[in-house]
C-alpha positions in Angstrom: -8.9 -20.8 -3.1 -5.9 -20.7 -0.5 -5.4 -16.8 0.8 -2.1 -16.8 2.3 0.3 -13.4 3.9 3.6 -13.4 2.0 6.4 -10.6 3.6 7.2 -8.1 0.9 10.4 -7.2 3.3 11.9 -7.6 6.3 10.5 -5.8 9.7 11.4 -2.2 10.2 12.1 -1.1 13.5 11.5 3.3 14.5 13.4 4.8 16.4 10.6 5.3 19.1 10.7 1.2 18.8 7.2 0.9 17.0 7.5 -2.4 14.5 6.2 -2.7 11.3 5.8 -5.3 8.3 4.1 -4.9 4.7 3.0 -8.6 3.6 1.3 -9.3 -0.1 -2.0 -10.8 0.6 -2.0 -13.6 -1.8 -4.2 -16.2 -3.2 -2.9 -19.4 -4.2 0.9 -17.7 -4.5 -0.6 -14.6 -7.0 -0.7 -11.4 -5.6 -3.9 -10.1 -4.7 -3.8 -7.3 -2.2 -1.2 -6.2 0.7 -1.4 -5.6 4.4 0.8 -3.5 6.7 0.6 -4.3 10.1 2.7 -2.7 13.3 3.1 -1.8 16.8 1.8 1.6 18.6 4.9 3.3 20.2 4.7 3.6 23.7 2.4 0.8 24.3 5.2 -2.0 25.5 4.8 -3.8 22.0 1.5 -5.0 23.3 -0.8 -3.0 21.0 -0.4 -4.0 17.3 -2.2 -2.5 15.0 -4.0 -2.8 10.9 -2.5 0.1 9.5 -3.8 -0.6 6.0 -5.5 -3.9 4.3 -6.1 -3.7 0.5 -7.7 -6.3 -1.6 -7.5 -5.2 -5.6 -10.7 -4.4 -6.9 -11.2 -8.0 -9.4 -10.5 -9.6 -6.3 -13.0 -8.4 -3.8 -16.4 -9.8 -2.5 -14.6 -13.4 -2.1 -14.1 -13.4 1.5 -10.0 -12.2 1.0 -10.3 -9.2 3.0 -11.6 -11.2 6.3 -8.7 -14.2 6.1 -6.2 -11.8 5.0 -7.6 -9.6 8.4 -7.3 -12.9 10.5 -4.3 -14.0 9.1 -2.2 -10.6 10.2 -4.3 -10.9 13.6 -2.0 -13.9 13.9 1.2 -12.5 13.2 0.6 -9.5 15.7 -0.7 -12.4 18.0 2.7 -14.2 17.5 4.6 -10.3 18.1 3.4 -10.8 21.8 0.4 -8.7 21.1 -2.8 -8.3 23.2 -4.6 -5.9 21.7 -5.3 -4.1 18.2 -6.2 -1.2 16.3 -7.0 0.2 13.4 -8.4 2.7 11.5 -11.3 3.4 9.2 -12.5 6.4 7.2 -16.5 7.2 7.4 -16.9 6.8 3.6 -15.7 3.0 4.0 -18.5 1.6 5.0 -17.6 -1.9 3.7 -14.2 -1.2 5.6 -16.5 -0.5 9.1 -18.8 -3.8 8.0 -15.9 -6.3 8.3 -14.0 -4.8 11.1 -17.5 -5.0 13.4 -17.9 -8.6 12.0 -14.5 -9.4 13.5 -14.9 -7.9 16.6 -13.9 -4.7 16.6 -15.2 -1.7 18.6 -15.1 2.0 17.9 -12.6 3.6 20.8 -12.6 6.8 19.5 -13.3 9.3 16.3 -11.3 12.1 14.7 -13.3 15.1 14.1 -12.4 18.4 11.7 -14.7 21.6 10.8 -13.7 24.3 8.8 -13.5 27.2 10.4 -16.5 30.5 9.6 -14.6 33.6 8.6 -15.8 35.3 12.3 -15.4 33.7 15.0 -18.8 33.8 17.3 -18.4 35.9 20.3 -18.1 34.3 23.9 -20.6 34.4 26.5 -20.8 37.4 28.4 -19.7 36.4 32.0 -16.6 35.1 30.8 -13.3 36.4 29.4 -10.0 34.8 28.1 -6.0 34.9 29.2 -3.3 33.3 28.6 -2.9 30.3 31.4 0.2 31.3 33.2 3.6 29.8 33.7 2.3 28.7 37.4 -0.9 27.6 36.1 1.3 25.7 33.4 3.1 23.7 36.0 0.3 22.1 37.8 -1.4 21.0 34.5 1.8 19.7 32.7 2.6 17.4 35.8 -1.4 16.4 35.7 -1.3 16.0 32.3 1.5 13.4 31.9 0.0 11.5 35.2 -2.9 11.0 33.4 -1.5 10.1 30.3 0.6 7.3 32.4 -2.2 5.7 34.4 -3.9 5.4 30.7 -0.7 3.6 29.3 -0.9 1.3 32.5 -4.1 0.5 32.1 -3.8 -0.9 28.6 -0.8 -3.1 30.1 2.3 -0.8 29.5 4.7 -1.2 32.5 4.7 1.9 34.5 8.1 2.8 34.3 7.4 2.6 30.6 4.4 4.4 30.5 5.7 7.1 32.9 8.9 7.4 30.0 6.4 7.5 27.2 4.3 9.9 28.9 6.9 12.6 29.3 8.0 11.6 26.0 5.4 12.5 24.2 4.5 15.6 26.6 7.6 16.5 25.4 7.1 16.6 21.8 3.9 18.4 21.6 5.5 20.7 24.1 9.5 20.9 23.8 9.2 25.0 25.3 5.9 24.6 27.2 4.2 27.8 26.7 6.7 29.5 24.5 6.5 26.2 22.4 5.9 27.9 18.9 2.2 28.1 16.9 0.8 26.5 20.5 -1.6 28.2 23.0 -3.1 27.5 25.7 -6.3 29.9 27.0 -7.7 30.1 30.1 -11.6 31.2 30.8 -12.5 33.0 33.6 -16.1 34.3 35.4 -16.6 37.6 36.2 -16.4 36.9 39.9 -12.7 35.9 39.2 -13.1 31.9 39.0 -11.2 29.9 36.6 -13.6 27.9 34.4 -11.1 25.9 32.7 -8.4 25.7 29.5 -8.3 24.9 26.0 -4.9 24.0 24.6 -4.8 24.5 20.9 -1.8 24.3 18.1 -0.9 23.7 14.6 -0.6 19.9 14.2 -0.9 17.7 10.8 -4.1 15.5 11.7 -3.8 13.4 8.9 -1.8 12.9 6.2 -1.2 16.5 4.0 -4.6 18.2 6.4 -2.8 20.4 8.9 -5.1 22.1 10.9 -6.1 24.3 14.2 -5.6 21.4 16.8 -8.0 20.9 20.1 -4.8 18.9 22.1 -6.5 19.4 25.5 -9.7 20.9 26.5 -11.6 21.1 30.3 -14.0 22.7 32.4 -13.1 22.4 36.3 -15.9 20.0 37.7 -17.7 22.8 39.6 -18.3 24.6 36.7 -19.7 21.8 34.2 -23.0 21.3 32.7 -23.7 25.0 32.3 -22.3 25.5 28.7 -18.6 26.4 29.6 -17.6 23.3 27.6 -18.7 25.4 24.4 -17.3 28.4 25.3 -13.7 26.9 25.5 -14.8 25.1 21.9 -15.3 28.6 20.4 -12.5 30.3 21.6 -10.4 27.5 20.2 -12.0 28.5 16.9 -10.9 32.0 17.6 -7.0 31.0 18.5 -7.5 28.9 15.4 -8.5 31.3 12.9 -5.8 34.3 14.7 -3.3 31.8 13.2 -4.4 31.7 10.1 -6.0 28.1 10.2 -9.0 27.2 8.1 -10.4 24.3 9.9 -10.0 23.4 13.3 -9.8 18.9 14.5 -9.9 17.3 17.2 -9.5 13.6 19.2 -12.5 12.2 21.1 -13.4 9.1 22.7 -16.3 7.5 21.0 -17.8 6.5 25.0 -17.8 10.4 25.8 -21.4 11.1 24.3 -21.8 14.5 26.0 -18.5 15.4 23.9 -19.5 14.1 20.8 -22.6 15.5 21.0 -21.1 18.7 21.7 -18.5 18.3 18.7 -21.9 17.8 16.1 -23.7 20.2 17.1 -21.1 23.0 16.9 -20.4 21.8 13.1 -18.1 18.8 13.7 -17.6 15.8 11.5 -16.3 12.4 12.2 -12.9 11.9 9.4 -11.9 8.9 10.8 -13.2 6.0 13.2 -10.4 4.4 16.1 -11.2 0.8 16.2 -9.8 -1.2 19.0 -9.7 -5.4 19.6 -8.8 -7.5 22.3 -6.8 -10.8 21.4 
């Protein structure tokens, strides 16, 4: 048996310069299954990424899945890549097998839960606003700082990364506040004290599931550990539901237990795992 990558097509190149390829995956020249592999926008072409491996069912439990996984790990190698991801639902637990047999480590889940019909009331020393145009400001420049120094630290150039930064601050947020379907709330103590914000909007988490979003939620350091974190989580739910949404996602780094934990308990579950390699 000789399990070769055959292109299907030339490279396609987006306009926001991520690069992708479909190859057969083929054994002994016949067709067996396909692979499409890429770049991640924004990432300097370093990051490649898996975006789907399929080996046809008469054709599985040969070992066709791990070359034809090794074999596109060498094209994205020979793209300039250092580093990979993909992607892998929780139901594909044969998926999740060969990807930790080939080195791969969970960086981060998606999470979705639908939405009760009334959303649970807040905790009594707090109420909700609106954060404010001021308020607005300060995070926004934060915001894309932070996104930045992330960029840089997997290896994007920091020009770059400063330029995909705003980029994509920009496309989540083209009229800051007045940006439509999108708000961001702001909790605050009794004694007047801002706890922290939650930024929720309409976004299309996966494929055809558009749902309440969680872009950006955080509780001011002096103020964590004492249950604020859920507070902001619920009155997501209730911006969510105002809007009509049934089920309300989210993005979380797999390292942030405290998070996670948080997410689970409050009715969270995991709809797809964020693998990541180094090369």
């Amino acid at each position: 048996m000789t399990t070769t990558l055959r292109p299907t097509g030339p490279a396609q190149e987006g306009a926001d310069g991520a690069r992708t390829r479909t190859y057969a995956v083929c054994d002994n020249g016949r067709p067996v299954g396909a692979v499409e592999i890429g770049t991640e926008p924004g990432a300097g072409g370093t990051t490649g990424a898996i975006r789907s491996l399929r080996i046809d069912e008469p054709n599985r439990g040969r070992g066709r899945g791990t070359i034809a996984a090794l074999a596109a790990e060498e094209v994205l190698r020979g793209w300039g890549c250092t580093r990979l991801t993909t992607e892998v639902g929780p139901e594909h637990t044969g998926a999740q097998r060969l990807a930790a047999a080939l080195g791969y480590t969970e960086r981060s889940r998606n999470m979705v839960k639908d939405l009760p019909r009334t959303p649970a009331a807040l905790p009594a020393d707090v109420t909700r606003r609106p954060m404010t145009e001021d308020e607005f400001a300060r995070w926004d420049s934060a915001a894309v700082a932070g996104s930045a120094r992330t960029l840089v630290a997997r290896g994007v150039p920091a020009d770059e990364a400063q330029r995909s930064a705003e980029a994509a601050q920009r496309r989540y947020l083209p009229d800051g506040l007045d940006t439509r379907d999108t708000h961001i709330q702001v909790l605050v103590r009794a004694d007047g004290a801002t706890v922290g914000h939650v930024w929720v909007a309409r976004h299309e988490m996966h494929p055809g599931m558009v749902v309440g979003y969680v872009f950006d939620i955080e509780v001011r350091e002096a103020f964590r550990g004492r249950g604020y974190g859920r507070a902001l989580m619920l009155e997501a739910e209730r911006v969510a539901l105002a809007a009509g949404d049934q089920r309300i996602g989210l993005h979380v780094l797999a390292d942030n237990t405290p998070a996670v934990r948080l997410y689970e308990s409050l009715g969270y579950r995991t709809t797809r795992h964020n693998l990541v390699k180094a090369l």
